[in-house]
LOLUMBA-232005 format. One record per residue (C-alpha): x, z, y; residue in one letter. Coordinates in steps of 0.25 Angstrom, whole numbers, plus 5000, padded with zeros to 4 digits. Layout:
BEGIN
XZYA;...
***
This chain:
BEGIN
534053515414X;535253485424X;536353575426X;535953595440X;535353735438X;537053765436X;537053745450X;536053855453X;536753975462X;536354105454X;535854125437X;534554195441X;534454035449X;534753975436X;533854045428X;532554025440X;532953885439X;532853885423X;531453965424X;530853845435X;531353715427X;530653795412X;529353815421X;529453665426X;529453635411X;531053575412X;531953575399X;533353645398X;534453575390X;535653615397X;535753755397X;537053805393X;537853775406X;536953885412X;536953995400X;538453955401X;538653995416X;539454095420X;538454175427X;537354165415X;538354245405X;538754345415X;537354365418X;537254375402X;538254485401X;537754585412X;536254555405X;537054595391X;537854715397X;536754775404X;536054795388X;536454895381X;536354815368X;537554735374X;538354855368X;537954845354X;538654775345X;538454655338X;539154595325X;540454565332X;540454725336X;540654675351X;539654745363X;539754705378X;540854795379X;541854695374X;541054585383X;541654675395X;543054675391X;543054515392X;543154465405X;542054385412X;542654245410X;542854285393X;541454315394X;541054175399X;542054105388X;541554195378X;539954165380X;540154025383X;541053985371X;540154045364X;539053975370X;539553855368X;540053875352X;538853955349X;538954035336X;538254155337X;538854285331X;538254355319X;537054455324X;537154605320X;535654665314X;535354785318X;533954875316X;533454975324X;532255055321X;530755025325X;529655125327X;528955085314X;530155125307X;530554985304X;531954915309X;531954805317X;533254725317X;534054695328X;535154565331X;536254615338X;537154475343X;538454495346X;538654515362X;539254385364X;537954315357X;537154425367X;537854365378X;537654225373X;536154255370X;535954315385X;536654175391X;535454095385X;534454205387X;534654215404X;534554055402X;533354035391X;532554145398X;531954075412X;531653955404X;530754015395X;530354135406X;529853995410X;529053965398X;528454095393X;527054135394X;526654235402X;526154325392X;527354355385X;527954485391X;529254525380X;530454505385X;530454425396X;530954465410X;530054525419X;529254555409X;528854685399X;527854745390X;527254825402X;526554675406X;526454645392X;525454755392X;524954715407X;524354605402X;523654645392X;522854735398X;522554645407X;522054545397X;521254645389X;520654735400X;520454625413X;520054495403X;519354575392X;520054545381X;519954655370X;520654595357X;522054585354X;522754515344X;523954565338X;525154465330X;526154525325X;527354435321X;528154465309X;529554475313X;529554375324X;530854395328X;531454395315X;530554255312X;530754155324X;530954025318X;532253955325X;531853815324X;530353855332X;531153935343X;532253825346X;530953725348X;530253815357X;531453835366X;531553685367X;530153675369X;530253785381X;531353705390X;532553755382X;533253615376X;534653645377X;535153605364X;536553695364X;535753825370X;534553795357X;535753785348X;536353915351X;534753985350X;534853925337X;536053985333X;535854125340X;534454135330X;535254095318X;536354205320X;536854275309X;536454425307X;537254535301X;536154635294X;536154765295X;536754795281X;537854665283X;537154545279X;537154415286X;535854355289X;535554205295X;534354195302X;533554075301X;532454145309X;531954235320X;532654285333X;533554405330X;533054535339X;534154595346X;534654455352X;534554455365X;534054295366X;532854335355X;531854395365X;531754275372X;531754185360X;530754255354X;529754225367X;530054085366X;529454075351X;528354145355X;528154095368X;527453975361X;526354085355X;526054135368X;525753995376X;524853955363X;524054075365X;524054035379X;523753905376X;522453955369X;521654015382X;522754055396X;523453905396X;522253835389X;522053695396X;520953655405X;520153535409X;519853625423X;520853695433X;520253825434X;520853915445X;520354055448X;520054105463X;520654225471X;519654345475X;519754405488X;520254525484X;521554435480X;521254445463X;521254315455X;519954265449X;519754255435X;520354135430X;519154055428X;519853945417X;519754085406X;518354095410X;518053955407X;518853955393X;518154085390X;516854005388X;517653915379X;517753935364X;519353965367X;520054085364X;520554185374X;521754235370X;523154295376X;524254315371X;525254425379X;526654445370X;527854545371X;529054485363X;528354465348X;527154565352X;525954495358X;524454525358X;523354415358X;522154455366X;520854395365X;519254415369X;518754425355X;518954465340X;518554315337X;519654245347X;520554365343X;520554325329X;520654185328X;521954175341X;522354295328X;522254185318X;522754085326X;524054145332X;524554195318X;524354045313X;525154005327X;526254095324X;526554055310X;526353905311X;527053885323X;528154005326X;528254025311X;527954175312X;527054265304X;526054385309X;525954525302X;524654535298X;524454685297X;524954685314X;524154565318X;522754595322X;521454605332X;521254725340X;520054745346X;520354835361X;519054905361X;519354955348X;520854975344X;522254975352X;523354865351X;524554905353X;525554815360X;526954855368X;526955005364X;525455035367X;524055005361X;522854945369X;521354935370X;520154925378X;519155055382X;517855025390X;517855085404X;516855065414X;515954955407X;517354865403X;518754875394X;519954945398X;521354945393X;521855075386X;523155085380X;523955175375X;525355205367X;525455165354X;525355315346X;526755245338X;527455245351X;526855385356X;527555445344X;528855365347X;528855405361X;528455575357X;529555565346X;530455495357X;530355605367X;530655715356X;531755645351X;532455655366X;531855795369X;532755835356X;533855775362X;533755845376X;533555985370X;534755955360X;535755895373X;536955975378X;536856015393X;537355905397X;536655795389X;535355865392X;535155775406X;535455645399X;534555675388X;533455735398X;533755605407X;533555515393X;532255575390X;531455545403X;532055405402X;531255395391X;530055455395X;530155375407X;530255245396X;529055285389X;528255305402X;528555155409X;528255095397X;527055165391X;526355175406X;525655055404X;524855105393X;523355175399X;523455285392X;524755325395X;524655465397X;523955495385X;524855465376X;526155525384X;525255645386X;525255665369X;526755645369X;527055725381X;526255835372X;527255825362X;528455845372X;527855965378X;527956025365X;529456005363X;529756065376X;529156165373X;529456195360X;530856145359X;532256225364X;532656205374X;531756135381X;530756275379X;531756355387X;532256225397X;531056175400X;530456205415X;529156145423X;530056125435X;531556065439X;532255975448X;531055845451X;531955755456X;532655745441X;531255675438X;530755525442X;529755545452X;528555495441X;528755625435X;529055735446X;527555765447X;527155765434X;526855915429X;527355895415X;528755865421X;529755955413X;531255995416X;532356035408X;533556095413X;533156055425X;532855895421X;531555845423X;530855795408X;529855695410X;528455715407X;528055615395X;526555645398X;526855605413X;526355455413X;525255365419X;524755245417X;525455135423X;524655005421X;525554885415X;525754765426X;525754615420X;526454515430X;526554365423X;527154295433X;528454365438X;529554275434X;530954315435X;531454175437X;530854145451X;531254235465X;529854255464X;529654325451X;530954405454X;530354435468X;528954505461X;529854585454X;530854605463X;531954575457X;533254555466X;533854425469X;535454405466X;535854395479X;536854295483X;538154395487X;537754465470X;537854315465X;539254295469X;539754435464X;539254385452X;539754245452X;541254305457X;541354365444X;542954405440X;543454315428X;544254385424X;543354525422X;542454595415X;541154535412X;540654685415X;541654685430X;540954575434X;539554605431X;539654755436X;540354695446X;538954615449X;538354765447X;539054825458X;539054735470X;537454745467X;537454895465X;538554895479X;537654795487X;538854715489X;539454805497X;540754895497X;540455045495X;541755075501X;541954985514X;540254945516X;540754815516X;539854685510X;540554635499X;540954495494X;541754395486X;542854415496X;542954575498X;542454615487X;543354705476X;542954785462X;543354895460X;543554975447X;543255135450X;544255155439X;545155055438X;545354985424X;546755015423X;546255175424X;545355155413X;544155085421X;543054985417X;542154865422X;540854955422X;539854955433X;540255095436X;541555075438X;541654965448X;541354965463X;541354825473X;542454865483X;542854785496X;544254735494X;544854825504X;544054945499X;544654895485X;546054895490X;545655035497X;545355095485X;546755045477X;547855065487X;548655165489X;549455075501X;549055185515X;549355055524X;548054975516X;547455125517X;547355135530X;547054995533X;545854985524X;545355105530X;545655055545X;544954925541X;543655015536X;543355145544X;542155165536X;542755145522X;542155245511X;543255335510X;542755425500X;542555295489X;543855255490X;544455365489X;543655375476X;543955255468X;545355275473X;545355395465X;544955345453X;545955205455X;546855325456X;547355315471X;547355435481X;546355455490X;546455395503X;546255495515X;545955465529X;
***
């Protein structure tokens, strides 16, 4: 591939441009100039400073705080020395708890190996987006477990297909073998030889244990880095275009195209009905990360894609199955679980429907969840009692987004929504507190017509029990590297007068002044709150609300995008400039600049 990408006028550009040339099947051998780029690392360190896992530490103790304190041009030498003599820092193991009661370990790189590894990924990602089946859902953009779900249903309930096969992988992350991974990346498109180097050396990172130990990997993908999601679907992206390769993209000596009703719905695709009276398997395959269900007509086919995808995984992925999670469910008899709920088929009216509900692990989680915060609340101060009110319905709010797309939804919240009843009842103060009417506009809308909306002190407590049904919706074909994908979604477009605020960054600044600095002209709408005027390259100032030398910082929240003379208004203390300024605007906002002149420590101006 040429250099000529370099000359494209905006990243997001770049990245469309990377997306076509994968689907036009083209190979990638020089990509470094662009992960280099000034504009890529950038856009690397506001996707890393916007996580709230950039502010834990690594092995070398640092966070994105003493990122901050470099200035933008130390951060581009820093990332790209780095880049150029990879060696990657040791990687600190941490564990955190699963619901099983098991840990799972975490590696958390350095924050300079973050940044390194969020360079590549902003890069590697439209390639492969490119090459990815469609049925593969984890942690992709514009993609979730909600469509996950979506299609399932769809493939049980519209095409009639009642048995699942579960596969569970044995450690999968902790077993992806690197010499397999580097060959599928070069087999996808990615052939820069550097860039495959420095995958290579990421995996073999050393890892400080918990208890102090060094470990030197030789295989897996460490959870925690940021690059490991993405690998991890490019080693099993080859499962999932086999099983495709079995029945969906199966070859055929006819073109068989289906017909548009009337009414505007497709056809069914007539080359399925005509493998179906074939001795091939019917079988799909939709994936989330390491989940994935296999879903078939019958027992027989069931079994035997069983047989033949844990032979698949071993001989060619090197990885095992657990044989007490791998099996065949039957919908019209028991539930699988998948993504937090559990599913099956019920006859109604004469054919199959989908029922699904909340796996009863998580309906105790969730119940013991809601005590815990309700504690919390009853045990707050005065003033901590909004925030922990606040922090409860948030979580409510969570559970119901996420769990609505399960049928029986309402059931399940109703027994939990029991149990809650009981503590305000029961518990001081919520006993004495607790009244049947407040201030609605506290409350999202969703909820101000529920009858089991609660209020304490006044503060609206979400009703757990107040929830329907919202069916999951599957869309395949939004990409997030054309205008068009962006479009359905409606995603903005940079526009032009944003892309040069971000390509006049300042040297010799703050890696966080200049990407607030980006925050702030988009929040503003490029204009001056002070004057009304449009801003640009020529007129436009920032200014610190509390200047640095005043014990002031680069945060969002204390800077403000100024006109140069609205700037100058607010620092000098000459009556001559004063009055001129003011002569030269009639409709200045007085009340504003006399505010940051108070905290610049000047004295009001008074007309």
């Amino acid at each position: 591939m040429s250099n000529s990408i370099l000359s494209e006028t905006t990243l997001q550009s770049r990245f469309d441009k990377l997306y076509l040339d994968s689907k036009n099947g083209l190979n990638f051998k020089n990509l470094m100039p662009i992960i280099m780029s000034e504009e890529n690392i950038l856009a690397a360190y506001k996707n890393i400073r916007s996580n709230k896992g950039s502010y834990t530490p690594g092995a070398d103790k640092r966070t994105i705080k003493d990122i901050n304190r470099e200035t933008t041009s130390n951060l581009l030498r820093m990332v790209r020395y780095k880049l150029n003599y990879y060696k990657p820092n040791r990687v600190k193991r941490v564990c955190i708890p699963k619901p099983n009661g098991k840990k799972r370990p975490l590696g958390i790189p350095t924050i300079i190996d973050r940044l390194v590894q969020q360079c590549i990924l902003q890069v590697l990602e439209p390639i492969c987006e490119a090459k990815f089946y469609n049925g593969s859902y984890g942690f992709r953009p514009l993609r979730s477990a909600n469509q996950a779900v979506a299609d399932i249903y769809r493939k049980v309930q519209k095409q009639n297909l009642h048995y699942i096969v579960d596969v569970d992988i044995k450690g999968f992350f902790d077993n992806v073998d690197h010499n397999k991974l580097i060959k599928q990346m070069w087999h996808i498109g990615i052939r820069d030889e550097k860039l495959l180097m420095i995958i290579k050396q990421m995996l073999k990172a050393e890892i400080i244990d918990t208890d102090g130990t060094i470990i030197k990997p030789t295989k897996g993908t460490p959870q925690g880095g940021i690059l490991s999601p993405l690998l991890s679907n490019i080693v099993l992206n080859e499962l999932d275009w086999w099983i495709a390769s079995q029945w969906e993209e199966i070859p055929t000596r006819h073109e068989y195209q289906g017909y548009m009703h009337k009414s505007g719905k497709r056809s069914k695709n007539p080359k399925f009905i005509a493998l179906r009276k074939t001795k091939l398997k019917e079988v799909y395959i939709v994936r989330y990360a390491d989940d994935f269900k296999l879903i078939c007509r019958d027992y027989n086919t069931a079994k035997k894609v069983m047989f033949a995808v844990i032979d698949w995984l071993k001989t060619r992925l090197k990885l095992e199955v657990s044989p007490e999670k791998t099996r065949i469910t039957n919908l019209r008899k028991c539930y699988s679980e998948f993504l937090g709920i559990q599913i099956k088929v019920k006859p109604k009216a004469g054919k199959y429907v989908v029922k699904s509900r909340i796996k009863p692990k998580n309906i105790v989680r969730i119940r013991d969840k809601l005590k815990s915060k309700l504690k919390d609340i009853s045990t707050a101060d005065t003033r901590g009692r909004a925030l922990e009110i606040s922090l409860y319905n948030s979580m409510v709010l969570g559970i119901h987004n996420y769990y609505a797309m399960a049928t029986d939804i309402s059931l399940d919240m109703r027994s939990v929504g029991r149990s809650i009843k009981r503590v305000l009842k029961d518990r001081r103060p919520f006993n004495m507190e607790l009244r049947k009417k407040g201030n609605k506009e506290f409350a999202l809308e969703q909820y101000r017509d529920s009858k089991e909306l609660r209020y304490l002190w006044n503060l609206p407590i979400y009703p757990i029990s107040y929830i329907r049904t919202k069916p999951p919706m599957c869309s395949q074909n939004i990409e997030i590297y054309t205008q068009e994908g962006r479009a359905k979604v409606k995603m903005k477009e940079t526009t032009p007068d944003v892309h040069w605020v971000m390509e006049t960054y300042i040297p010799y600044r703050s890696p966080e002044y200049n990407a607030n600095r980006v925050s702030r002209y988009k929040a503003q709408k490029g204009r001056c709150p002070i004057t009304g005027e449009i801003l640009n390259p020529l007129n436009m100032h920032c200014h610190h609300i509390l200047p640095k030398h005043l014990g002031g910082n680069d945060k969002y929240s204390n800077l403000v995008l100024v006109h140069k003379d609205a700037h100058l208004l607010i620092h000098t203390t000459q009556a001559e400039t004063i009055d001129k300024i003011l002569k030269a605007y009639p409709n200045i906002n007085i009340k504003k600049v006399n505010k940051f002149r108070q905290t610049a420590e000047n004295a009001e101006i008074i007309r």
